[in-house]
N, C-alpha and C positions, 0 to 999 in steps of 0.2 A: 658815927662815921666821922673821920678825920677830914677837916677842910683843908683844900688843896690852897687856899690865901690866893690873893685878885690876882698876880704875873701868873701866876700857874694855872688860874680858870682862863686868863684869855688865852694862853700859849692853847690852852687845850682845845677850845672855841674855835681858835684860828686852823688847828687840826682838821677840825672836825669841817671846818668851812672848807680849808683845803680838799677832801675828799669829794666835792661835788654831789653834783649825780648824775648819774647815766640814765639813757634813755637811747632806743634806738628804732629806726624809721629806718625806711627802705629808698633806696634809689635803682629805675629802671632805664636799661638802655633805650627804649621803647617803650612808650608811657601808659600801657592799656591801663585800663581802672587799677588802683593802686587794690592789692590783696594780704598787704600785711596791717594790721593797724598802729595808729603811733600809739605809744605806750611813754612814761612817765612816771619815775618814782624818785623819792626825795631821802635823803640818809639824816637820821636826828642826832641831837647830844647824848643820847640816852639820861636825861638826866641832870648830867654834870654842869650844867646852864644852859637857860634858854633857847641859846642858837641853834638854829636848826639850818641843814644847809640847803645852797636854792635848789631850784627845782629846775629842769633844761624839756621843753617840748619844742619838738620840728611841728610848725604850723603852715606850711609849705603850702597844705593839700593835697591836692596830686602829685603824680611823677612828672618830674621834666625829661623831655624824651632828650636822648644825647646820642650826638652823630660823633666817631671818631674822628680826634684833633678840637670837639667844644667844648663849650665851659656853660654849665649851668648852676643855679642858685637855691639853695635850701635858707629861709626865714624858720630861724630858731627864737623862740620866746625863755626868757631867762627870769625866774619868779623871786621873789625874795619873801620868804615867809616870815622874819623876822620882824622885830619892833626898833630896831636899827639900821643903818645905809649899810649898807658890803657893796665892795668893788670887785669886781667877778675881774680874775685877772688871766684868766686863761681859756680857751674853750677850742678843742680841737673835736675833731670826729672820724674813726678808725673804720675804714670798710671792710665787713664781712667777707667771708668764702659765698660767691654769688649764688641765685637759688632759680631752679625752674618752676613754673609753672607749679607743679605739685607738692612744690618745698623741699626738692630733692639737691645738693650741694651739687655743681657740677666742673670740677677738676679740670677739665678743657680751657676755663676762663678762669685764668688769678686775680683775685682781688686787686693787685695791684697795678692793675690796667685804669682802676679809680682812683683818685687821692684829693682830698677835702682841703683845703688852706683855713688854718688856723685861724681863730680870731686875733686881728692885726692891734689892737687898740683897750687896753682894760676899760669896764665899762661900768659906769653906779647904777647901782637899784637902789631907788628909794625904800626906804622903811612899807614893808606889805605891797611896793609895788612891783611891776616886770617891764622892763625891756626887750625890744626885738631886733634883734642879727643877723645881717646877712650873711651866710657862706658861701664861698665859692668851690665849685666840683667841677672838676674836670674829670676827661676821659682822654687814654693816651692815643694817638696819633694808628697806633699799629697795633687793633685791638680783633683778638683771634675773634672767627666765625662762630664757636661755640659762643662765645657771649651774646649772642644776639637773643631779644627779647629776656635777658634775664633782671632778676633784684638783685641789689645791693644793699643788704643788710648795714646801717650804719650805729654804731655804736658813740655816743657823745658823752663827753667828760670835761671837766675845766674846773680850776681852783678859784676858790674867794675870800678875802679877807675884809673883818669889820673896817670900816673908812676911818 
């Protein structure tokens, strides 16, 4: 197998860091017992060196309930599996098409009556450790009647590069 030589492993590393991971948790307008669970997975080098990239879980807990025109908070934990520092330089989170009750998508409410604010600030993970983020979630001011008691399915993503 051909070596790709060190500028070309790290470009490829910083790739792969770039890629993030996704994970996605739920937000409800009204907070009964939360019914999805947080889920968490992490995308690796395949190989091509060690770095592996971090890992994103909502450790929130429950739902925070939200009244139209509030702002409520998701604490994201951000993992660094590596044996190096990476500075996580991005981290947003994309809401879902909303869900009822029985997981059924319901059309009446758009997604985009939610919206997440980015992380404002690149953040270091120590070598093997994790850091925690607060996000802000808001809900829009003039949010239809069908959204009432639904999830919002949130999908998280953010780039990182070694320090």
């Amino acid at each position: 197998m051909r070596s790709l030589g060190p500028r070309m492993e790290v470009a490829v590393a910083m790739t792969i860091l770039g890629v993030g991971a996704a994970v996605v948790a739920a937000m409800h307008l009204t907070w009964p017992e939360p019914e999805l669970p947080v889920m968490a997975y992490s995308v690796s080098g395949g190989g091509v060196t060690e770095l592996q990239a971090f890992e994103i879980t909502d450790v929130s807990g429950g739902a925070v309930e939200l009244t139209p025109g509030s702002e409520g908070a998701r604490v994201v934990r951000l993992s660094n599996p590596n044996s190096v520092e990476i500075v996580v330089l991005t981290l947003e989170a994309e809401p879902g098409q909303p869900l009822d009750a029985a997981q059924n998508q319901v059309s009446g409410c758009p997604r985009g009556v939610l919206t997440v604010v980015p992380m404002a600030e690149p953040v270091a993970i120590p070598p093997s450790g994790a850091v925690e983020v607060e996000m802000v979630v808001r809900i829009a001011h003039d949010v239809p009647n069908a959204c009432t008691d639904l999830v919002f399915p949130l999908t998280y993503s953010g780039r990182a590069a070694r320090a």
